[in-house]
C-alpha positions as CSV (number, residue, x, y, z in Angstrom):
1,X,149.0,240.2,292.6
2,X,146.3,238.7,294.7
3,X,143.1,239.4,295.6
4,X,140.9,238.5,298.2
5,X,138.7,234.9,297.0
6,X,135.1,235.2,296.5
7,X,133.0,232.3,297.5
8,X,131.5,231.1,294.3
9,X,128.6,228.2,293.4
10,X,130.7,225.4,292.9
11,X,130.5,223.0,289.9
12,X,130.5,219.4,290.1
13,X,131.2,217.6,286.9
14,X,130.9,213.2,286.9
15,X,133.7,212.3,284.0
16,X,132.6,208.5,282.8
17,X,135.7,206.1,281.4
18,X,132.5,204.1,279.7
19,X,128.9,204.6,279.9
20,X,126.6,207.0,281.4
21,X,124.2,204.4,282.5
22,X,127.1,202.6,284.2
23,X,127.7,206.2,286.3
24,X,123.7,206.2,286.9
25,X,124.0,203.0,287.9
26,X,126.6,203.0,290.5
27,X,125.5,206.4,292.0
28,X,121.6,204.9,292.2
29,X,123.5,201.6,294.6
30,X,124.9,204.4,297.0
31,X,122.0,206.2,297.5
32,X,120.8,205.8,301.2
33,X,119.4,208.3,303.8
34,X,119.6,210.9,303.9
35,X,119.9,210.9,300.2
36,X,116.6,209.4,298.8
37,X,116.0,208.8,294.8
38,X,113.1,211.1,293.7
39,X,111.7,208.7,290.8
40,X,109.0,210.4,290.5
41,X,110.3,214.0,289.7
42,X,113.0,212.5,287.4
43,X,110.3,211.0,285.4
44,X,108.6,214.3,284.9
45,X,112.5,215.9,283.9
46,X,113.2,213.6,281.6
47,X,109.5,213.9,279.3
48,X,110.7,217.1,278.8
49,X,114.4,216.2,277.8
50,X,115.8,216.6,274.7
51,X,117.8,214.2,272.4
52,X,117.4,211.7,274.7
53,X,119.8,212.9,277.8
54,X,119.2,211.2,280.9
55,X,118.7,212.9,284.5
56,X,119.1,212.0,287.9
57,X,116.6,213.1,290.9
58,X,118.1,213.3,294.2
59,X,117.3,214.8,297.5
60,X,118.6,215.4,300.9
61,X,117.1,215.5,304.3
62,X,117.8,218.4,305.9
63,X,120.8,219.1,308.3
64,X,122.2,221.6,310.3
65,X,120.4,224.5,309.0
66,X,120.1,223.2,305.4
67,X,116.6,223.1,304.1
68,X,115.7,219.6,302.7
69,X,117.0,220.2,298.6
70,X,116.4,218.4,295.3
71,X,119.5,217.7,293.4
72,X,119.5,217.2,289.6
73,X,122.1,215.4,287.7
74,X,122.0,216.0,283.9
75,X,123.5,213.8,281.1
76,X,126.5,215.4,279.6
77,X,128.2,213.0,277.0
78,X,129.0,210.2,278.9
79,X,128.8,211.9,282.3
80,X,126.7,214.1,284.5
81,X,127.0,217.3,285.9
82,X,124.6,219.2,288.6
83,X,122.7,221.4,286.8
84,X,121.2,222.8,290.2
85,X,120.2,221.9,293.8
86,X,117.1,223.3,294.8
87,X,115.5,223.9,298.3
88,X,111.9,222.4,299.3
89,X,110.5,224.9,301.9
90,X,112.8,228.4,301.1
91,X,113.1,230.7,298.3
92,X,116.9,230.1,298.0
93,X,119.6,228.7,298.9
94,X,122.7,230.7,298.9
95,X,126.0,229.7,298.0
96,X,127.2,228.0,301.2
97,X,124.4,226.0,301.7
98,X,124.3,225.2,297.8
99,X,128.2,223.6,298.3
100,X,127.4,221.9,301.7
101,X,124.9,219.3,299.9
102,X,127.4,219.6,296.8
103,X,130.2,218.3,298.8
104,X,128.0,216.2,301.2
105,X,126.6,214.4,297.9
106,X,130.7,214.3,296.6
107,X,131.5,212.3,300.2
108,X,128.7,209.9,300.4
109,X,128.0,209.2,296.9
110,X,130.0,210.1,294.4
111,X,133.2,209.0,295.6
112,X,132.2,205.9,297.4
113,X,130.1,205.1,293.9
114,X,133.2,206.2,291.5
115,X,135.3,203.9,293.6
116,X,132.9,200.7,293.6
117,X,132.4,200.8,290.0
118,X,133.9,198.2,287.8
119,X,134.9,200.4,285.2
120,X,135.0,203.8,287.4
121,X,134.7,207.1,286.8
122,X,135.8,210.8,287.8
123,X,134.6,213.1,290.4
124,X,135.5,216.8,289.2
125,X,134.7,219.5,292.4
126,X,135.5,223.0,291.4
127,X,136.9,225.5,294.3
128,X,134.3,227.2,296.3
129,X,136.2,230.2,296.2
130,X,137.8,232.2,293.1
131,X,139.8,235.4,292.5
132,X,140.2,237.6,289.6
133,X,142.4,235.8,288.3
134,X,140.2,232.9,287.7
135,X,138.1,234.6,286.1
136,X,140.3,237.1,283.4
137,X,143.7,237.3,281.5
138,X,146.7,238.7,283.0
139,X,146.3,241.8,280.8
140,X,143.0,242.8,281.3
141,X,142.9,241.6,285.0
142,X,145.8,244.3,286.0
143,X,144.0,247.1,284.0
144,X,141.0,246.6,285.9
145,X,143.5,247.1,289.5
146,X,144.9,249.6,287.3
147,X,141.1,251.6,287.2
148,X,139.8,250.6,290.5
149,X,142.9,251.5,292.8
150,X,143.2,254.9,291.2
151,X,139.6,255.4,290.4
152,X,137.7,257.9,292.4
153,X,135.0,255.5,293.1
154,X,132.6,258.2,294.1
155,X,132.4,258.8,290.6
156,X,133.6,256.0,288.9
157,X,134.5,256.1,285.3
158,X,133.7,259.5,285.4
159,X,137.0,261.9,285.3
160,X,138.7,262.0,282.2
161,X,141.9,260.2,283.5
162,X,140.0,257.1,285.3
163,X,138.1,256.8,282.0
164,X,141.2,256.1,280.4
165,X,141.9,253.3,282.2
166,X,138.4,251.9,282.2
167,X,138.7,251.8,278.4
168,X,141.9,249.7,278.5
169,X,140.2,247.4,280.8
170,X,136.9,247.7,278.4
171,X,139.6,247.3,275.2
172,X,142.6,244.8,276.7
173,X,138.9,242.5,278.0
174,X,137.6,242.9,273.8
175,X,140.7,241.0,272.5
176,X,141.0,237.6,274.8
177,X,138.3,235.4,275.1
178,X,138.6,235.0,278.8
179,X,136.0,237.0,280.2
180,X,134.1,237.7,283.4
181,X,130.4,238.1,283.9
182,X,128.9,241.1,285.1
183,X,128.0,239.6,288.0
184,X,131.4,238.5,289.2
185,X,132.6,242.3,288.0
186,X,130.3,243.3,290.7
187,X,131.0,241.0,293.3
188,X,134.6,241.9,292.3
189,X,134.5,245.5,293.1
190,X,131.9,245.5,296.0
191,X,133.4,242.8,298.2
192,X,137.3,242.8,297.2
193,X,137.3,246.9,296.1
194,X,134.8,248.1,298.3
195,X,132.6,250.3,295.6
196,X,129.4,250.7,296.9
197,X,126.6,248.7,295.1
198,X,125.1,251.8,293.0
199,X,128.7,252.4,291.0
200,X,129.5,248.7,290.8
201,X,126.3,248.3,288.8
202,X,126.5,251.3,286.5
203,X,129.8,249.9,285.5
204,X,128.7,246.7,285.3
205,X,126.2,247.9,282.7
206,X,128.4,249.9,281.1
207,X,131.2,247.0,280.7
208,X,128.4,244.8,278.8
209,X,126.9,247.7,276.9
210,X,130.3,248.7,275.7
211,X,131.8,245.0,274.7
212,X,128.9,244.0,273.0
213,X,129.6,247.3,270.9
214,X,133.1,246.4,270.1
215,X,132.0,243.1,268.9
216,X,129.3,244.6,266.4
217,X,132.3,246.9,265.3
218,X,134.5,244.4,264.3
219,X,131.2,242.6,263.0
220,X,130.8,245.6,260.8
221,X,134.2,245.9,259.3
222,X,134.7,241.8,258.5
């Protein structure tokens, strides 16, 4: 079965075939406006990094409606990844904004800079938008429709019978690995569902209070 997508931060991952430094590098030579290099904030980033990782500073002017943003790259092996992209003038961004510099930095940097590099090097976009089952196992993903298209959810987990099936959700969820956060549970059941905010959040702390008590049970009888 599937859901309705939920629009999600999107991840952007650069996957080197050599060096880091050649990545920095080649990004750095394809940096124009309305990307600028922010030396001096990298500087201050990378006093506090550990091991030795590198960072890249980046921001972009604003557009549209898109507050001017600081980008940060972070070292990860022989790669980067954006660790986050962070607005100059307003509190936040929100999660369309956030993938409107993500992808405007994929089309004017990263892919013109994997492509002129000698030894090249990958550009891995994640989907802005994600269901259920990007996020769970079959099993414990149809147990959840299971609960939430027969719950009452004026009650939620409440009546004996729609508890049942919230603790094979809470029980099929315990034994894969493959789990959602609380926060996606709750985006989940608001936006696709339609439970109101209050009862999305009560189970949402119940889900995590009761895995986390599974997992000390089985801690308990190893």
């Amino acid at each position: 079965m599937t859901d309705k997508s939920i629009e999600v931060f999107q991840n952007l991952h650069l996957k080197g075939r050599s060096s880091a430094r050649s990545i920095r590098a080649s990004i750095l030579a394809q940096v124009q406006a309305p990307w600028h290099h922010d030396q001096e904030r990298e500087d201050d980033i990378r006093g506090h990094a550990s091991d030795g990782e590198d960072v890249i500073v980046l921001v972009r002017d604003e557009f549209d409606d898109v507050d001017e943003s600081g980008m940060v790259l972070w070292q990860e092996g022989e790669g980067y990844r954006v660790s986050n992209i962070v607005p100059r003038n307003v509190g936040e961004l929100g999660i369309t904004k956030y993938n409107a510099i993500l992808r405007d930095f994929v089309a004017r940097i990263a892919e013109p800079a994997a492509s002129a590099s000698a030894s090249g090097f990958g550009v891995e976009l994640t989907s802005p938008h994600q269901s259920l089952d990007d996020w769970l196992d079959a099993e414990p993903a149809a147990a959840l429709r299971r609960f939430s298209r027969a719950a009452n959810k004026s009650t939620g987990a409440a009546h004996p019978m729609d508890r049942a099936r919230w603790y094979a959700f809470l029980i099929a969820t315990h034994h894969t690995s493959k789990r959602l956060d609380t926060d996606q549970l709750v985006r989940w059941l608001v936006e696709v569902e339609h439970w109101s905010e209050d009862t999305a959040h009560e189970l949402a702390i119940d889900y995590e209070f009761a895995l986390g008590l599974l997992e000390q049970y089985d801690q308990s009888r190893s």
